[in-house]
PAPARO-11660 format. One record per residue: residue number from 1; x, z, y of N, C-alpha, C, O in turn. Coordinates in Angstrom, 2 decimals. Atoms other than C-alpha are relative to their C-alpha. Example, Ala and Ser with C-alpha at 12.3 -4.5 7.8 and 13.67 -1.06 7.14 Angstrom:
n; n.px; n.pz; n.py; ca.px; ca.pz; ca.py; c.px; c.pz; c.py; o.px; o.pz; o.py
1; 0.89; 0.00; -1.19; 12.30; 7.80; -4.50; 0.90; 0.00; 1.20; 1.94; 0.66; 1.18
2; -0.82; -0.06; -1.19; 13.67; 7.14; -1.06; -0.77; 0.73; 1.09; -0.26; 0.90; 2.20
END
This chain:
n; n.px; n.pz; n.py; ca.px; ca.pz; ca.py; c.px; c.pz; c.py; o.px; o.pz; o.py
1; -1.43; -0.19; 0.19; 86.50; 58.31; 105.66; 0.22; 1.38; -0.63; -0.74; 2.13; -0.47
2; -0.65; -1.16; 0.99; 88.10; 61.21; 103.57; 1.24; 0.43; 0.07; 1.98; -0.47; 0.47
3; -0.73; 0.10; 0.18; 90.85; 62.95; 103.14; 0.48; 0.94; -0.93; -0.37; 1.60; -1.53
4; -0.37; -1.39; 0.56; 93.30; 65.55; 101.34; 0.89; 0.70; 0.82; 2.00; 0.32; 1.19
5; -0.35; -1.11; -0.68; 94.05; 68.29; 103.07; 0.48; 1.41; -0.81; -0.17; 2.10; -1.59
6; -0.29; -0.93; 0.88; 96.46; 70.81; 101.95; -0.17; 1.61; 0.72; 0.31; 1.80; 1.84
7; -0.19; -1.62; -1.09; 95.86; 75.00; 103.12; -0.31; 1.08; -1.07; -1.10; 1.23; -2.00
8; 0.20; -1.81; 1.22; 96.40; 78.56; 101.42; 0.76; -0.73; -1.63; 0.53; -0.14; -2.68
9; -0.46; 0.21; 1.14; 98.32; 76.57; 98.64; -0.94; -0.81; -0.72; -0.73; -1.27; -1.84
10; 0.67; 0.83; 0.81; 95.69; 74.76; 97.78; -0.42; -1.80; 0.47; 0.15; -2.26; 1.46
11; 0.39; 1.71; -0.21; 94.24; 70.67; 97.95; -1.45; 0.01; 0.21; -2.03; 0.48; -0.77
12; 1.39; 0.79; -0.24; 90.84; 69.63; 99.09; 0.09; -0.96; 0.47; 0.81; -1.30; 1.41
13; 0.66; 1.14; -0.72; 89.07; 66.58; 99.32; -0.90; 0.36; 1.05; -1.59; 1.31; 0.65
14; 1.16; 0.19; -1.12; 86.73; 66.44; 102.58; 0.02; -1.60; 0.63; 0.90; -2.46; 0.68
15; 0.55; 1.10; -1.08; 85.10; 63.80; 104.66; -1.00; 1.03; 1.09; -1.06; 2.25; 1.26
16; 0.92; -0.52; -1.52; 82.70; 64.56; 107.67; -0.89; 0.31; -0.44; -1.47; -0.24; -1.37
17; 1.32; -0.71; 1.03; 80.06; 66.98; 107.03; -0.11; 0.89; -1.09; -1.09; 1.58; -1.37
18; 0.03; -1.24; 1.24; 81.57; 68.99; 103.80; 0.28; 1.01; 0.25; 0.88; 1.22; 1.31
19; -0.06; -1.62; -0.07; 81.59; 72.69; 103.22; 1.38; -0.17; -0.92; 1.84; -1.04; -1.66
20; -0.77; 0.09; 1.19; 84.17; 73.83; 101.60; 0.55; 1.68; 0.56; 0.60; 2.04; 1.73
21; -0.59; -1.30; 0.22; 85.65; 77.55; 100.84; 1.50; 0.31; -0.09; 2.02; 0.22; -1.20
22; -0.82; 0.02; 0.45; 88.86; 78.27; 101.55; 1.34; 1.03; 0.25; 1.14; 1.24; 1.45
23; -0.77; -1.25; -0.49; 92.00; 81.21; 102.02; -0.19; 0.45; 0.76; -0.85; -0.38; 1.39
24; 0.46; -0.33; -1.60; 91.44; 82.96; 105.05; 0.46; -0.70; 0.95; 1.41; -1.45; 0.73
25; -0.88; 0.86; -1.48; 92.32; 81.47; 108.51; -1.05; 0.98; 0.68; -2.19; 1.45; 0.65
26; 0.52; -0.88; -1.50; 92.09; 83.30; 111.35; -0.84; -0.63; 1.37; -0.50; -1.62; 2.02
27; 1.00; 0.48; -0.66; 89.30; 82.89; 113.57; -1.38; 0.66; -0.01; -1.61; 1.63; -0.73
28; 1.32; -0.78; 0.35; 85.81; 83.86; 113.91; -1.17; -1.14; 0.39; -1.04; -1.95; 1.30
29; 0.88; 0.72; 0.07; 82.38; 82.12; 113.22; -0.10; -0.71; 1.15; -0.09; -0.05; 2.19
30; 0.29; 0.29; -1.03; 81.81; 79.07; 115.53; 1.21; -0.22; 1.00; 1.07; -0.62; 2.15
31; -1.58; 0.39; -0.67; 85.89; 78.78; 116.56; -0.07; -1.27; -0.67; -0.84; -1.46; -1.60
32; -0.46; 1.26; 0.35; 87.25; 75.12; 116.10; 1.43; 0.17; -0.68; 2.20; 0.87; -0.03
33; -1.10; -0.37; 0.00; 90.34; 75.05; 113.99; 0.17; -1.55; -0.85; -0.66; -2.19; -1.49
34; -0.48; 1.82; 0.37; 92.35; 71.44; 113.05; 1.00; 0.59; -1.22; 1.80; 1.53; -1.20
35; -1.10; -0.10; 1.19; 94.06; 71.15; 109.54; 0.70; -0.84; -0.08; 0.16; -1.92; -0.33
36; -1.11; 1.34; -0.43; 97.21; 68.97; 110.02; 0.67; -0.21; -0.91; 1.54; -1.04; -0.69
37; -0.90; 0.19; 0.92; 98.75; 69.17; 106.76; -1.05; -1.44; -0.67; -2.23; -1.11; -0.76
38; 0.87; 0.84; 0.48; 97.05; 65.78; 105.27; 1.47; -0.34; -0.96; 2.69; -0.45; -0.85
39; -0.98; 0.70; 0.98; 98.06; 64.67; 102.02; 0.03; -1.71; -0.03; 0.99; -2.48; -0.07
40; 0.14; 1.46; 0.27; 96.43; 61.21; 101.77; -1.33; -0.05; 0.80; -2.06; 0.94; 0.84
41; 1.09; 0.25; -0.27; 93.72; 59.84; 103.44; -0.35; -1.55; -0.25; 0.42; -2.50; -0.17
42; 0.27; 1.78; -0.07; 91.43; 56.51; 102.85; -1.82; -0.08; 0.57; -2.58; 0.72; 1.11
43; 1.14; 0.63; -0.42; 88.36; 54.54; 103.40; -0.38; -0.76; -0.64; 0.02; -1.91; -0.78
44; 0.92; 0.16; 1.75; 85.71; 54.47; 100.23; 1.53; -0.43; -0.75; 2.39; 0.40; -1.05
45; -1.60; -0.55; 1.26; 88.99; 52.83; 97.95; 0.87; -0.22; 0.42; 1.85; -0.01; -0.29
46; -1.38; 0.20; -0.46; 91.52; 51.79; 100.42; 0.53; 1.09; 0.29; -0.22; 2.03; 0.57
47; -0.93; -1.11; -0.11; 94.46; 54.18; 100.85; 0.71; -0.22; 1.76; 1.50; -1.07; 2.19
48; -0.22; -0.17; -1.83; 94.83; 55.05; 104.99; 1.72; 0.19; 0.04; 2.36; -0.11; -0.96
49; -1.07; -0.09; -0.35; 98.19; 55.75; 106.40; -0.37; 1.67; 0.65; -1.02; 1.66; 1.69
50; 0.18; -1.12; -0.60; 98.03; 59.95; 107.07; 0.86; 0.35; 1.03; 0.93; 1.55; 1.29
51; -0.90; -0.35; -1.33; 100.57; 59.74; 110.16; -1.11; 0.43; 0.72; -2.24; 0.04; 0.43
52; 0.27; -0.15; -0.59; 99.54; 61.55; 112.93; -1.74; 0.49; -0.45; -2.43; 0.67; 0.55
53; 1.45; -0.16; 0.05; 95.72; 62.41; 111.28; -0.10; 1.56; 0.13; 0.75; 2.42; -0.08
54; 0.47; -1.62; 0.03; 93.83; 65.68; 111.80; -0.88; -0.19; -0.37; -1.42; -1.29; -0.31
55; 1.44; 0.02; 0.69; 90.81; 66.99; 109.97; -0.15; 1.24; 1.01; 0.71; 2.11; 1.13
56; 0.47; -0.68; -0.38; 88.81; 68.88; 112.20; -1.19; 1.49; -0.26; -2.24; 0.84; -0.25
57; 0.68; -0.47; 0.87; 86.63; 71.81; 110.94; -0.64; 1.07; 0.95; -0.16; 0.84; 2.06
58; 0.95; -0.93; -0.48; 84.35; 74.67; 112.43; -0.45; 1.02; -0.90; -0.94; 0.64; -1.97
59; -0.44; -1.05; 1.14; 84.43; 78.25; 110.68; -1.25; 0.30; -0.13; -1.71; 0.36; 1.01
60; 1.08; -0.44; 0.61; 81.32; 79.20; 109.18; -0.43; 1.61; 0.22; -1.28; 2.20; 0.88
61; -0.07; -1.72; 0.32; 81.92; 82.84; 108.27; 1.27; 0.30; -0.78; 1.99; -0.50; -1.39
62; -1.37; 0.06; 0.32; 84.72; 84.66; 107.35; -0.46; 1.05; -1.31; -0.86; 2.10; -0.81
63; 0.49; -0.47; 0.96; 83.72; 86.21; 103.86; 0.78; 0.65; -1.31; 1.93; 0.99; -1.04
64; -0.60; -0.16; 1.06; 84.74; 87.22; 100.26; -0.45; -0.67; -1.05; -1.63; -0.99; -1.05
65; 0.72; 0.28; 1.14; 84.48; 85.89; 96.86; -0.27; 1.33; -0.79; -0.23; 2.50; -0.42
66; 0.70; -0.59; 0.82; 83.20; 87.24; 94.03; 1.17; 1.19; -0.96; 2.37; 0.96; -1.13
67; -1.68; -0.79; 0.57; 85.40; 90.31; 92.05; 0.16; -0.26; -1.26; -0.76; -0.41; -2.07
68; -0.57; 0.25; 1.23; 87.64; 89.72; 89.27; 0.44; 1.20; -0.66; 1.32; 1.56; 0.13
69; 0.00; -0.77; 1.05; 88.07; 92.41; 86.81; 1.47; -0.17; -0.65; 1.66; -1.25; -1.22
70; -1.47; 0.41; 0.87; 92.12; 92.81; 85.32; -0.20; 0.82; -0.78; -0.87; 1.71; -0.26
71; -0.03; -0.75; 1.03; 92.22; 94.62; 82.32; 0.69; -0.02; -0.92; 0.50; -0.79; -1.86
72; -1.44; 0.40; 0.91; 95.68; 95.36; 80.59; -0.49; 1.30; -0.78; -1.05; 2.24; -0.21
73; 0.35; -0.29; 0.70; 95.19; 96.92; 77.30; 1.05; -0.03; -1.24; 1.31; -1.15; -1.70
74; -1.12; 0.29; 1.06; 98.04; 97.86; 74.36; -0.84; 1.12; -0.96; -1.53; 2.12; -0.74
75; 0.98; -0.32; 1.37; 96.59; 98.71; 71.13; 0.73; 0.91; -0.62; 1.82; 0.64; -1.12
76; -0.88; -0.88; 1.31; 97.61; 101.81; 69.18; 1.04; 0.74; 1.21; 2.08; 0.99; 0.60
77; -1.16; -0.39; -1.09; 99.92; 103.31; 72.66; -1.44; 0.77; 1.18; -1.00; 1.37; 2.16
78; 0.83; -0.76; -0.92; 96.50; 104.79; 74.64; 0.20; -0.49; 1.59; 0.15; 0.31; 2.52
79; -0.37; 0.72; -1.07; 97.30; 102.13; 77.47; -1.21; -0.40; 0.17; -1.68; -1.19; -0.66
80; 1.23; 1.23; -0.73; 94.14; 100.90; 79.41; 0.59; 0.29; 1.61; 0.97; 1.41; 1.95
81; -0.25; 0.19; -1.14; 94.99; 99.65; 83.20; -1.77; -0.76; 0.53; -2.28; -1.62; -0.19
82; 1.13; 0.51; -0.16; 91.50; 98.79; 84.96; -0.01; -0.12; 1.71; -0.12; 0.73; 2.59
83; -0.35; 0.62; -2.06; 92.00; 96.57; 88.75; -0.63; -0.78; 0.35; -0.57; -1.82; -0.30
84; 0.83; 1.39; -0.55; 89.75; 94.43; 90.66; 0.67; -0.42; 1.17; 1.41; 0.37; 1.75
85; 0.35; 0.68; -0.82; 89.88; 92.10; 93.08; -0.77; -1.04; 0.87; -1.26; -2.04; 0.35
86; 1.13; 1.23; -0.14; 87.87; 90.07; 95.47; 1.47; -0.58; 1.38; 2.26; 0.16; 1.98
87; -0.30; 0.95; -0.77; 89.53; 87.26; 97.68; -0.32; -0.11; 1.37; -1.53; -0.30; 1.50
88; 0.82; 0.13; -1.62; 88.97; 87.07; 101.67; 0.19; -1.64; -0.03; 1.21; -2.29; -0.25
89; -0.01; 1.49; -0.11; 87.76; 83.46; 102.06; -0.38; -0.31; 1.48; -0.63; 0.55; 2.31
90; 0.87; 0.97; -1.43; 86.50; 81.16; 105.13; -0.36; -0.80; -0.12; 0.47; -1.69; -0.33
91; 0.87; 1.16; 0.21; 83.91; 78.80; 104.83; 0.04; -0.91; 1.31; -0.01; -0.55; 2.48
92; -0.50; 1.04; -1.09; 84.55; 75.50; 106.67; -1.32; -0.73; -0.20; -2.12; -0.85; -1.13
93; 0.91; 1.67; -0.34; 82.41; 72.62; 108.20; 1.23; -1.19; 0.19; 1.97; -1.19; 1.17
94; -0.84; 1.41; -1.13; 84.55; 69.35; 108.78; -0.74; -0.37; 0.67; -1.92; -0.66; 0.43
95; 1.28; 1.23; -0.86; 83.25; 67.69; 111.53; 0.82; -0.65; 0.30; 0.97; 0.00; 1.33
96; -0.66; 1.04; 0.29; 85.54; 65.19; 111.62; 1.50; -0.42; -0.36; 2.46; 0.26; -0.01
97; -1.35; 0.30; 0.58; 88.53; 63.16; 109.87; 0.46; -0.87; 1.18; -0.38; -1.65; 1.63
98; -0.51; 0.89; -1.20; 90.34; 61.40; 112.65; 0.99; 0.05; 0.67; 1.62; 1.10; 0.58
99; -1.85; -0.51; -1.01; 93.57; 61.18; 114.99; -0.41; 1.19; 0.85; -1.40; 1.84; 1.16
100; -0.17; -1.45; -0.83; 94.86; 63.71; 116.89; -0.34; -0.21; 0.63; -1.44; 0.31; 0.84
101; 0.86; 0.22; -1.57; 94.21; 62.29; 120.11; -2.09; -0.21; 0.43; -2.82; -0.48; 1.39
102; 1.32; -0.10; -0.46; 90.71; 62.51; 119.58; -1.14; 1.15; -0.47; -2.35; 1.32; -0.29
103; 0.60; -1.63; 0.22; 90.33; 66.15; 118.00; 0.58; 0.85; 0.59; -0.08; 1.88; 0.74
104; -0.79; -0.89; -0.75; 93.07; 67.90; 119.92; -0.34; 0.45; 1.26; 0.14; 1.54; 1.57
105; 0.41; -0.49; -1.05; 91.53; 68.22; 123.16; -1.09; 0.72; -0.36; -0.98; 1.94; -0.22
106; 1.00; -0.77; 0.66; 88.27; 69.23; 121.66; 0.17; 1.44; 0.25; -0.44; 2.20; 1.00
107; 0.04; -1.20; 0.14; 89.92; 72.16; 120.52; 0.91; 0.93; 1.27; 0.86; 2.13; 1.52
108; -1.03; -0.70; -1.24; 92.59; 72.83; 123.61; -0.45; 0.29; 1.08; 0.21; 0.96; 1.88
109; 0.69; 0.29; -1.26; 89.92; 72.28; 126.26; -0.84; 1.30; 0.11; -1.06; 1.72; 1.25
110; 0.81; -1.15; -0.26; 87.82; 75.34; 125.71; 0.82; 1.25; -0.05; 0.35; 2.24; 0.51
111; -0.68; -1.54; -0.58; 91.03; 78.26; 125.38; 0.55; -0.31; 1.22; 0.84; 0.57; 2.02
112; -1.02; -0.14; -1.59; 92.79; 76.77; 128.42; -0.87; 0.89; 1.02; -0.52; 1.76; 1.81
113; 0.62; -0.54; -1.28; 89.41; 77.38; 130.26; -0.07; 1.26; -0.38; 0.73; 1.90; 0.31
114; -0.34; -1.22; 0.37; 88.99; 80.69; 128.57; 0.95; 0.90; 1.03; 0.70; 1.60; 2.01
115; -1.18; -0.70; -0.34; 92.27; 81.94; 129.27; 0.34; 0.11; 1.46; 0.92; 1.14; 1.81
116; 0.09; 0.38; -1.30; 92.27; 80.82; 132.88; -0.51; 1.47; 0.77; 0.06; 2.28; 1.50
117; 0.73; -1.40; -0.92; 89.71; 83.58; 134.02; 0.53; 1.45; -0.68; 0.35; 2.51; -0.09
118; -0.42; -1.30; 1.12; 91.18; 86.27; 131.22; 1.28; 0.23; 1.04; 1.54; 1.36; 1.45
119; -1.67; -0.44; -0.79; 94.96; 85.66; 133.46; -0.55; 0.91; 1.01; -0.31; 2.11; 1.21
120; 0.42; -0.68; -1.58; 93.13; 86.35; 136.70; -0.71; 1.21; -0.17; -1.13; 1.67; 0.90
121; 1.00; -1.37; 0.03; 91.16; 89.57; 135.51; 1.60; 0.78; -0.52; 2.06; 1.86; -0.16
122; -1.42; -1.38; 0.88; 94.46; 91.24; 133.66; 0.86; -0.24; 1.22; 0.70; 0.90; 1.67
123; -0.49; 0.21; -0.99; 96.77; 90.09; 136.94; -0.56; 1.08; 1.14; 0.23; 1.68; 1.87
124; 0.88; -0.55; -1.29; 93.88; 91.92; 139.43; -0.01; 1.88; -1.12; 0.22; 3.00; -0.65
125; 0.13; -1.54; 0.44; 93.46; 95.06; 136.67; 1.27; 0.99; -0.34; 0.95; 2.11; -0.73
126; -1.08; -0.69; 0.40; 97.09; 96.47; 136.03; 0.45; 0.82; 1.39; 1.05; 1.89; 1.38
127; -0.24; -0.94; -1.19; 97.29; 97.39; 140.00; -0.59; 1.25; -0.09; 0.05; 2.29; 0.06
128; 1.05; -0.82; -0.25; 94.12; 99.40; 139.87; 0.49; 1.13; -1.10; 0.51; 2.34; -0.87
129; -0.15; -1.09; 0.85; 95.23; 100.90; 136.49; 1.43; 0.99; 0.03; 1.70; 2.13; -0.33
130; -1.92; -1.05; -0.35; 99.31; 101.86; 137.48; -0.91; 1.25; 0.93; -1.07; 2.05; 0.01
131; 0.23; -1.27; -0.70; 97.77; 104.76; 139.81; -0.50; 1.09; -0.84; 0.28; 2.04; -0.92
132; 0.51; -1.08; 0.86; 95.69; 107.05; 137.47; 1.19; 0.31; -1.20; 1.54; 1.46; -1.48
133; -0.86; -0.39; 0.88; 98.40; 106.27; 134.58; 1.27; 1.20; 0.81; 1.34; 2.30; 0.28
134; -1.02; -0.41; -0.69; 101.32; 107.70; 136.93; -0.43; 1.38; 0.18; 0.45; 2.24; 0.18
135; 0.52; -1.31; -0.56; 99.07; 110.77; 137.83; -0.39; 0.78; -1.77; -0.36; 1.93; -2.21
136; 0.05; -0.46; 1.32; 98.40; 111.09; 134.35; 1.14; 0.99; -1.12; 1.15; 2.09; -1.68
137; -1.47; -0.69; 0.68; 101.61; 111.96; 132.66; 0.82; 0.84; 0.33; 1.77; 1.10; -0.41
138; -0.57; -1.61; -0.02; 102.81; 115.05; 134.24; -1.09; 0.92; -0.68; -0.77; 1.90; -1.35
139; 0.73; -0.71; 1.06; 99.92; 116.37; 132.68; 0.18; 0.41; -1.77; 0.22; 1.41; -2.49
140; -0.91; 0.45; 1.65; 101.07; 114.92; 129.15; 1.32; 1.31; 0.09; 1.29; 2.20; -0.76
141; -1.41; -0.53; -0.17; 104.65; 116.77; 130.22; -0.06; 1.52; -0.35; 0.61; 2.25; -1.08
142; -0.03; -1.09; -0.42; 103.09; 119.65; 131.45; -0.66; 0.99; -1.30; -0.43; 2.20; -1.23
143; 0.75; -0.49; 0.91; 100.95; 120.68; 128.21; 1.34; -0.04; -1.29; 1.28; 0.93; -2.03
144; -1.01; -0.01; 0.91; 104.21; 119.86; 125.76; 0.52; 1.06; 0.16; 0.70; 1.89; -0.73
145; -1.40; -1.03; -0.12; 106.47; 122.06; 127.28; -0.49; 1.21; -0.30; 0.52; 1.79; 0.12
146; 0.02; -1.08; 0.66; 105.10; 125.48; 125.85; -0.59; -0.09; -1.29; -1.01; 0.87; -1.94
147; 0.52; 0.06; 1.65; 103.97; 124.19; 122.58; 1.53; 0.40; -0.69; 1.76; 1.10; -1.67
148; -1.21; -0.21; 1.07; 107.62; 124.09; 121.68; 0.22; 1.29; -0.63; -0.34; 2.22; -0.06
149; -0.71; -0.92; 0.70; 109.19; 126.56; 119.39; 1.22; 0.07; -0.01; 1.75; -1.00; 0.27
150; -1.20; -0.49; 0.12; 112.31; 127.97; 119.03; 0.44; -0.47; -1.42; -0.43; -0.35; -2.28
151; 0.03; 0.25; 1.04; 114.36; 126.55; 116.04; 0.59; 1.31; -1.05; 1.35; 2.21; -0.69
152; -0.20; -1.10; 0.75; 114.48; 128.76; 112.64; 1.52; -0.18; -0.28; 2.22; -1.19; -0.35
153; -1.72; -0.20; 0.23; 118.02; 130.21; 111.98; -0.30; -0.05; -1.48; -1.27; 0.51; -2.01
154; -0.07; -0.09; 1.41; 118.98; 129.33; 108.29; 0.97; 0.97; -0.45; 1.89; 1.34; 0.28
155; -0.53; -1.14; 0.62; 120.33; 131.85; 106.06; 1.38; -0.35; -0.08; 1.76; -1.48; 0.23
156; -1.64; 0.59; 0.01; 124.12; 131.77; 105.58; 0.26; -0.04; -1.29; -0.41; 0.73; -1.98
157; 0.03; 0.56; 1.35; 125.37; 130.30; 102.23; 0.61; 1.46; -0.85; 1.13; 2.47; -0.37
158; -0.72; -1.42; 1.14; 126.47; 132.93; 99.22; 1.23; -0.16; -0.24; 1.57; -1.33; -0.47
159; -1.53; 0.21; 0.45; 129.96; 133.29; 98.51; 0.09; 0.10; -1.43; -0.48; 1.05; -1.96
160; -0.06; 0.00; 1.41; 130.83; 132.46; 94.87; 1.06; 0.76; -0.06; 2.03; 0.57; 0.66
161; -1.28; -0.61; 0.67; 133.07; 135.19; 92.90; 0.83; -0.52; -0.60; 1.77; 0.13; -1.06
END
Protein backbone atom coordinates (compact mmCIF):
# COMPACT_ATOMS: atom_id res chain seq x y z
CA UNK A 1 0.00 0.00 0.00
CA UNK A 2 1.25 3.66 -0.62
CA UNK A 3 0.53 6.82 -0.12
CA UNK A 4 0.92 10.78 -0.53
CA UNK A 5 1.77 12.46 2.20
CA UNK A 6 1.98 16.12 2.37
CA UNK A 7 4.88 17.97 5.09
CA UNK A 8 7.25 21.17 5.01
CA UNK A 9 5.21 22.18 1.81
CA UNK A 10 6.11 19.48 0.10
CA UNK A 11 4.41 15.82 -1.49
CA UNK A 12 5.89 12.42 -1.11
CA UNK A 13 5.10 9.17 -2.26
CA UNK A 14 5.91 6.36 0.49
CA UNK A 15 4.85 2.85 1.21
CA UNK A 16 6.35 0.65 4.09
CA UNK A 17 9.98 0.57 4.29
CA UNK A 18 10.99 3.98 2.27
CA UNK A 19 13.55 6.54 3.23
CA UNK A 20 12.83 9.60 2.39
CA UNK A 21 14.41 13.26 3.31
CA UNK A 22 12.41 15.70 4.48
CA UNK A 23 12.00 19.60 6.31
CA UNK A 24 12.83 19.31 9.74
CA UNK A 25 10.40 17.81 12.36
CA UNK A 26 11.11 17.87 15.67
CA UNK A 27 12.31 14.93 17.33
CA UNK A 28 15.36 13.00 17.79
CA UNK A 29 16.83 9.73 16.21
CA UNK A 30 14.69 6.63 17.05
CA UNK A 31 11.33 8.94 18.16
CA UNK A 32 8.07 7.71 16.36
CA UNK A 33 6.31 10.52 14.63
CA UNK A 34 2.72 9.94 12.46
CA UNK A 35 2.12 12.12 9.26
CA UNK A 36 -1.67 12.76 9.04
CA UNK A 37 -1.88 15.06 6.26
CA UNK A 38 -2.54 12.22 3.41
CA UNK A 39 -3.23 13.30 0.07
CA UNK A 40 -4.28 10.05 -1.67
CA UNK A 41 -3.64 6.74 -0.89
CA UNK A 42 -4.05 3.23 -2.94
CA UNK A 43 -3.28 -0.35 -3.45
CA UNK A 44 -0.68 -1.17 -6.56
CA UNK A 45 -3.57 0.83 -9.06
CA UNK A 46 -6.65 1.10 -7.05
CA UNK A 47 -7.28 4.52 -5.48
CA UNK A 48 -7.95 3.95 -1.33
CA UNK A 49 -10.22 6.26 0.47
CA UNK A 50 -7.50 8.59 2.77
CA UNK A 51 -10.18 9.18 5.68
CA UNK A 52 -8.91 8.69 8.86
CA UNK A 53 -5.23 7.14 7.43
CA UNK A 54 -1.84 7.72 9.10
CA UNK A 55 1.61 7.07 7.74
CA UNK A 56 3.76 6.13 10.39
CA UNK A 57 7.55 6.90 10.28
CA UNK A 58 10.70 6.63 12.63
CA UNK A 59 13.42 9.55 12.48
CA UNK A 60 16.62 8.50 11.28
CA UNK A 61 18.80 11.53 11.96
CA UNK A 62 18.22 14.95 12.05
CA UNK A 63 20.77 16.41 9.42
CA UNK A 64 21.56 18.96 6.62
CA UNK A 65 21.66 19.08 2.96
CA UNK A 66 24.13 19.99 0.83
CA UNK A 67 25.05 24.14 0.43
CA UNK A 68 23.72 26.25 -2.19
CA UNK A 69 25.76 29.08 -3.32
CA UNK A 70 23.48 32.65 -4.23
CA UNK A 71 25.31 34.88 -6.24
CA UNK A 72 23.73 38.34 -7.26
CA UNK A 73 25.88 40.09 -9.68
CA UNK A 74 25.15 43.66 -11.78
CA UNK A 75 27.51 44.27 -14.48
CA UNK A 76 29.28 47.60 -14.94
CA UNK A 77 27.79 48.99 -10.99
CA UNK A 78 30.75 46.89 -8.83
CA UNK A 79 27.76 44.81 -7.27
CA UNK A 80 28.75 41.18 -6.22
CA UNK A 81 26.43 39.71 -3.21
CA UNK A 82 27.94 36.14 -2.19
CA UNK A 83 25.23 33.81 0.40
CA UNK A 84 24.98 30.24 1.13
CA UNK A 85 22.79 28.04 2.40
CA UNK A 86 22.32 24.56 3.62
CA UNK A 87 18.76 23.19 4.62
CA UNK A 88 18.10 21.34 8.14
CA UNK A 89 16.50 18.07 6.96
CA UNK A 90 15.16 14.70 8.74
CA UNK A 91 15.54 11.50 7.33
CA UNK A 92 12.46 9.24 7.72
CA UNK A 93 11.74 5.40 7.80
CA UNK A 94 7.92 4.62 7.16
CA UNK A 95 7.12 1.73 8.92
CA UNK A 96 3.81 1.71 8.14
CA UNK A 97 0.75 3.09 5.94
CA UNK A 98 -2.36 2.30 7.90
CA UNK A 99 -5.37 3.61 10.17
CA UNK A 100 -5.07 5.48 13.02
CA UNK A 101 -6.30 3.05 15.33
CA UNK A 102 -3.53 0.93 14.70
CA UNK A 103 -0.49 3.51 14.70
CA UNK A 104 -1.74 5.89 17.34
CA UNK A 105 -1.20 3.93 20.32
CA UNK A 106 2.15 2.81 19.13
CA UNK A 107 3.17 6.20 19.39
CA UNK A 108 0.97 7.45 22.67
CA UNK A 109 1.89 4.36 24.68
CA UNK A 110 5.54 5.02 25.26
CA UNK A 111 5.25 9.22 26.37
CA UNK A 112 2.29 8.48 28.66
CA UNK A 113 4.67 5.90 30.34
CA UNK A 114 7.55 8.28 30.11
CA UNK A 115 5.87 11.12 31.48
CA UNK A 116 4.28 9.19 34.33
CA UNK A 117 7.65 8.79 36.30
CA UNK A 118 9.03 12.46 34.93
CA UNK A 119 5.40 13.95 37.00
CA UNK A 120 6.40 12.03 40.10
CA UNK A 121 10.21 13.11 40.18
CA UNK A 122 9.39 17.08 39.40
CA UNK A 123 6.20 16.86 42.09
CA UNK A 124 8.89 15.18 44.89
CA UNK A 125 11.91 17.81 43.61
CA UNK A 126 10.39 21.44 43.86
CA UNK A 127 9.91 20.83 47.86
CA UNK A 128 13.53 19.95 48.33
CA UNK A 129 14.53 22.81 45.93
CA UNK A 130 12.00 25.93 47.51
CA UNK A 131 14.47 25.92 50.70
CA UNK A 132 18.01 26.70 49.34
CA UNK A 133 16.24 29.07 46.58
CA UNK A 134 14.54 31.22 49.51
CA UNK A 135 17.96 31.30 51.41
CA UNK A 136 19.47 32.21 48.31
CA UNK A 137 18.14 35.56 47.36
CA UNK A 138 18.94 37.83 50.12
CA UNK A 139 22.25 37.18 49.03
CA UNK A 140 21.31 38.25 45.31
CA UNK A 141 19.71 41.55 47.28
CA UNK A 142 22.44 41.88 49.46
CA UNK A 143 25.40 42.13 46.77
CA UNK A 144 23.11 44.70 44.43
CA UNK A 145 22.59 47.16 46.87
CA UNK A 146 26.15 48.86 46.84
CA UNK A 147 26.88 48.35 43.26
CA UNK A 148 24.42 51.13 42.66
CA UNK A 149 25.46 54.56 41.68
CA UNK A 150 24.24 57.75 42.13
CA UNK A 151 22.54 59.27 38.98
CA UNK A 152 24.72 61.90 36.78
CA UNK A 153 23.29 65.50 37.01
CA UNK A 154 22.90 66.85 33.36
CA UNK A 155 24.12 70.13 32.44
CA UNK A 156 21.47 72.88 32.24
CA UNK A 157 20.39 73.94 28.68
CA UNK A 158 22.05 77.38 27.07
CA UNK A 159 19.96 80.28 26.81
CA UNK A 160 19.65 81.58 23.22
CA UNK A 161 20.31 85.53 22.68
Amino acid sequence: MFAIVRTGGKQYRVAAGDKIAVEKIDGEAGDTVSLGDILLAGDGGEVKSADGLVVSAEIIAQTRGEKVIVFKKRRRHNYRRRNGHRQSLTLLRILAVGDAKKAAPKKEAAPKAEAAPAAEAKAAAPAKEAAPKKAAAPKAEAAEAPAKKPAAKKAAPKKEA
